[in-house]
N, C-alpha and C positions, 0 to 999 in steps of 0.2 A: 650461927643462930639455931637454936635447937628448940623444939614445939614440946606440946605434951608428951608427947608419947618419945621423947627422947633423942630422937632422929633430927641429925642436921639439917636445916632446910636448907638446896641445893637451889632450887626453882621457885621462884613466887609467879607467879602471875592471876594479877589483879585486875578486872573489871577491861578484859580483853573482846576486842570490836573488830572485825574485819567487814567492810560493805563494798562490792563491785557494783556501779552503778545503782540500781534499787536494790542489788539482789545482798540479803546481809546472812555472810556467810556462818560467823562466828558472832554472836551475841551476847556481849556482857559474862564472858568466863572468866571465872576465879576458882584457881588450886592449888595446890603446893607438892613439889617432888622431894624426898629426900635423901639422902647419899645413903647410900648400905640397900635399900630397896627397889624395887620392879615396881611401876605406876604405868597402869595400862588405861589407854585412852581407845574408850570403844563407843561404840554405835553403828545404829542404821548408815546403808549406804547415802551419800549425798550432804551428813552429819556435820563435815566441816571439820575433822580429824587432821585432812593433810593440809587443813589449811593453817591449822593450830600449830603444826611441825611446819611450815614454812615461813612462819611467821616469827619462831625461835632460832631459827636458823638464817636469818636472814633474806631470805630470797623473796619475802613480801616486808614491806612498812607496814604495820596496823594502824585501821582508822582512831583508835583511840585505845587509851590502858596503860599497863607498865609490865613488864618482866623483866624479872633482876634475876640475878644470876650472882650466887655467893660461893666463891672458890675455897678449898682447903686452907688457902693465907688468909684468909679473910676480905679477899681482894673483891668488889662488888662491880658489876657491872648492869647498866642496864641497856639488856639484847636492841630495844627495838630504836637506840640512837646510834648503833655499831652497825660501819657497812658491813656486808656479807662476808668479806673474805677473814676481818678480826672475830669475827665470832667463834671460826673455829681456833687461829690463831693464836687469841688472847683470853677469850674466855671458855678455850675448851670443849667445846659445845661438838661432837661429832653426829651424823646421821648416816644410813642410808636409806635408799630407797623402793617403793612399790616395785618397778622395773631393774633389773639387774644393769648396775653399771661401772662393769669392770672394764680393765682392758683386755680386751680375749685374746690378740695378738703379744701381747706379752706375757712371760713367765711368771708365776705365783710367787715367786719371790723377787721378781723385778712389779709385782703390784702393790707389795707391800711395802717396798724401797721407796716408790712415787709416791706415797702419801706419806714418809717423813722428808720432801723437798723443803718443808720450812728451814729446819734444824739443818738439813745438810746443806741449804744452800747458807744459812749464817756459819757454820761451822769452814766453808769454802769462801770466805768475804766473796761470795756473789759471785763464784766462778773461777775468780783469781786462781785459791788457795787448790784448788781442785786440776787445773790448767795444771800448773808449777808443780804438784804433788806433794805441797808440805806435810809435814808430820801432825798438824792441828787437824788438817780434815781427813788423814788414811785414820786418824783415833775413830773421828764419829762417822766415818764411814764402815768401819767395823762395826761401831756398837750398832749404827741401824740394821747391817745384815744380820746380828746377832739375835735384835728382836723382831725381825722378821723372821728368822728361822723358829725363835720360843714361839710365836703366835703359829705360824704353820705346825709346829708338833702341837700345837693344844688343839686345834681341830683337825687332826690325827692327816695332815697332809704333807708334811716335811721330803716322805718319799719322791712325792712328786714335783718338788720343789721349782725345777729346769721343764717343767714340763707346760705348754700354752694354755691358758689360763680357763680360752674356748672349747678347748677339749674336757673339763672336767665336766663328770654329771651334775646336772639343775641342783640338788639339793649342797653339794660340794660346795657349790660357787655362791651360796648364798652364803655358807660360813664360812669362803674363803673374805666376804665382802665385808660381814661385821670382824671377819678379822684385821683388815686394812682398815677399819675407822677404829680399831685400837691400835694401830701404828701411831697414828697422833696423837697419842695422852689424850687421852679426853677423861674430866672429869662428869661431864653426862653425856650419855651415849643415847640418840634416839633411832628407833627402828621403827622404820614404816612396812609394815604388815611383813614379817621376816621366813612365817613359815607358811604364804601364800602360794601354792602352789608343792608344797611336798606331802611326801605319802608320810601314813603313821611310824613308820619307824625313824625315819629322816625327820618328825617333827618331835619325837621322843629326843636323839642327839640334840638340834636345836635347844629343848627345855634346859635338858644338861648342860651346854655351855653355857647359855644366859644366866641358871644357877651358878655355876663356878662362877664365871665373871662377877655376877652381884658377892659373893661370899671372898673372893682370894683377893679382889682389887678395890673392894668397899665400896664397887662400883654405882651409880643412880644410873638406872636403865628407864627411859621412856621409851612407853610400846604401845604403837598399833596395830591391834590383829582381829580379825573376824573371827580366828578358830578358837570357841572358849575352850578347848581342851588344854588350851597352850597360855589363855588369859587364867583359867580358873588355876591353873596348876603351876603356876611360879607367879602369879603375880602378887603383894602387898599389896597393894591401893588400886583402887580401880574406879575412872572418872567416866560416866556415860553420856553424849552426848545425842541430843535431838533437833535435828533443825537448826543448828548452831549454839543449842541453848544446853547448858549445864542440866539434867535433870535426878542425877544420883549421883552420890559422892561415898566413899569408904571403902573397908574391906569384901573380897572375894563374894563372901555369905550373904552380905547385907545387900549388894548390890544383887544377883540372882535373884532373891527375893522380894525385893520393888516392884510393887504394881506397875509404877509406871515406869522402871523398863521392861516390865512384864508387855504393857501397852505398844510399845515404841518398837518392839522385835514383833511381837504376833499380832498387833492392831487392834483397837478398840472394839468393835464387831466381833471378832473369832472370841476376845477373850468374855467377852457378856454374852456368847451364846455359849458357850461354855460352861460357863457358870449356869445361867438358865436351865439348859439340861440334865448338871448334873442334882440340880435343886427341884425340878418338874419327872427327875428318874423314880422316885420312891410312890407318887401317889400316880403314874402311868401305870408301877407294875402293880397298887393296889386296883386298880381298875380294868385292868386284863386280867386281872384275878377274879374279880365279881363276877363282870360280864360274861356271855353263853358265846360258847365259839360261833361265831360267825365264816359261814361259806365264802370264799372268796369267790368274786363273782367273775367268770371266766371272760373274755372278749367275746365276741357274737361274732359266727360267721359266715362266710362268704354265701350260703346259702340262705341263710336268713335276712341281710341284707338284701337278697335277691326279693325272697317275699314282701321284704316291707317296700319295693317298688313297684309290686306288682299292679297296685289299686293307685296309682300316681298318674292322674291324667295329661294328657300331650299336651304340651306349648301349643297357644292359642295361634292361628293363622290370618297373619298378614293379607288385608282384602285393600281393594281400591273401594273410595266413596262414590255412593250412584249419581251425585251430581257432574262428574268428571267422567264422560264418555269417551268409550276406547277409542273410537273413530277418530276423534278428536287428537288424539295423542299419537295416532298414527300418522293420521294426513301431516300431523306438526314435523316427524322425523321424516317421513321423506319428503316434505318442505328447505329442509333445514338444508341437505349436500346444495339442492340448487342455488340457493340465496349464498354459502358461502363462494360455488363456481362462478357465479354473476361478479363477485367481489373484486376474486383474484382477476379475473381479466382485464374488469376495468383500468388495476392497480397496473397491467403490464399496458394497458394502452396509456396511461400517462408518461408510464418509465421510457418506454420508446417511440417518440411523436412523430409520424411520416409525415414527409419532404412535398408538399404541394407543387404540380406543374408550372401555377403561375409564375413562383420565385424562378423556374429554371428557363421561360420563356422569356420572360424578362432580364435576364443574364444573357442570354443568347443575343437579343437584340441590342443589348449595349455593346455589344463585340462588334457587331453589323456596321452599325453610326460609326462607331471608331476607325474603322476601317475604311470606309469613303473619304471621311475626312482627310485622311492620312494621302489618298488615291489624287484628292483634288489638289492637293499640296507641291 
């Protein structure tokens, strides 16, 4: 199916919804990607980009919408009734991701072998053919080494083919990555932020493969990336998102100059004072022009501060009222230790009650009587 402007539509996605809980990620998006072009999905951080790539890819359900997905047969799929794993399988669909995630312990040509396991496990009936070493799977066991090794010369690392995948420099291993998600034939390839983290000469390489790839393989590249030197400079189509919500749609130019992703990158605030000032520029300097220079008036100091306290009268002093005689206030404090000494003691003559005579006179003589009695017995 091919639109105005000529280009097959590879991607639709219509009136797309993603909500966690209250929080709604993606709001009612609608775009279209087409085969032979780069369509770059950008915005503010928090924007809902990977959530947009996670949802075409399988790895979330969307709360509502549709994305169809139309292959070079004409074979249609819609992504968001397909588990995860036929997405890339059946309709092609490759990614990778924000975070690097290769195998680092394995070799760059045994990473790019693992991601054609679909093909060479059909090509081995599941193990069998590979066991046994028939002649059907040593065929497609060639061909994947084969284009593994053509993807490794296109991102100029063939040399290093046998070498661990952890030892290549950060920028290497991101085009060793979108090189293994072309091991699987994918007819749309999406890249989540791909030159996040490299310097300008490593994001210049980058630009040049994504070009080659779009131009030699008729490739449809979907891309998310913050660095517009890498969005404005190979991308066709460019979708901006805010807060989940679609809010510019077209080429390169049209989109840089939208107010409101003008808004959405530098805030509504920065860009109206902005504007204000350069609107309030022409009649300040007509008015610094009129006006008689004015002396800038210096800070005042520390001596003159001094004078101006000189005549500042003392804090007022705290007096007793003549009703309240001092005698009074004195006889009270040394009143006071005696009345609390009266207290305490009382307190220890109840704690400790002394043994009256009479109880122990009276004990003594009931020993006495007992003791006769016993005598007269």
């Amino acid at each position: 199916m091919a639109d105005m402007t000529g280009k097959d539509t590879i991607l639709s996605v219509e009136h797309l919804s993603m909500i966690f809980g209250g929080l709604i990620a993606v709001n009612d998006l609608s775009f279209q990607a087409h085969r032979g072009e780069i369509t770059a999905l950008i915005g503010p951080n928090g924007a809902g980009k990977t959530t947009v790539f996670n949802c075409i890819t399988g790895f979330y359900k969307p709360t509502q919408g549709m994305m169809k997905l139309t292959r070079k047969t004409g074979e249609e799929f819609l992504l968001e009734r397909l588990p995860d794993f036929k997405v890339n399988r059946e309709a092609k669909v490759a990614r990778t991701f924000q975070n690097l995630r290769l195998f680092s312990g394995l070799t760059l040509l045994e990473n790019l072998l693992v991601a054609q396991h679909n093909a060479l496990n059909k090509a081995s009936y599941y193990t069998i053919g590979g066991l046994f070493g028939l002649s059907h799977y040593k065929t497609h066991a060639a061909e994947a080494k084969d284009k593994a090794r053509f993807w490794l010369d296109r991102i100029g690392l063939l040399a290093r083919a046998d070498d661990p995948a952890g030892d290549l420099p950060y920028g290497a291993q991101r085009r060793l990555e979108i090189a293994r998600a072309m091991c699987t034939g994918p007819e749309l390839l999406c890249l989540d932020e791909p030159a996040a983290g490299l310097n300008p000469r490593e994001s210049d390489e980058l630009n040049k493969l994504l070009l080659a790839i779009r131009d030699d393989h008729n490739m449809a590249i979907l891309l998310i990336e913050h660095d517009m030197s890498v969005v404005m400079g190979i991308s066709d189509h460019v979708v901006v998102l805010d807060y989940g919500k679609k809010i510019s749609d077209g080429t390169p130019n049209h989109v840089k100059n939208d107010p409101a992703v003008i808004r959405a990158y530098l805030g509504v605030e920065d860009v109206e004072e902005e504007l204000n000032a350069l609107a309030a520029e022409p009649a300040a300097k007509a008015a610094a022009a009129a006006a008689p220079a004015l002396k800038s008036e210096l800070p005042k100091l520390a001596t003159e501060f001094k004078r101006e306290r000189v005549n500042i009268p003392p804090p007022p002093v705290l007096t007793l009222p003549d009703e309240v005689p001092a005698v009074a206030a004195k006889t009270k404090a040394v009143a006071e230790p005696a009345r609390v000494a009266a207290t305490v003691a009382a307190k220890k003559a109840v704690a400790r009650p002394v043994k009256t005579p009479a109880k122990k006179t009276t004990k003594t003589a009931a020993k006495k009587t007992a003791k006769k009695k016993g005598g007269r017995a």
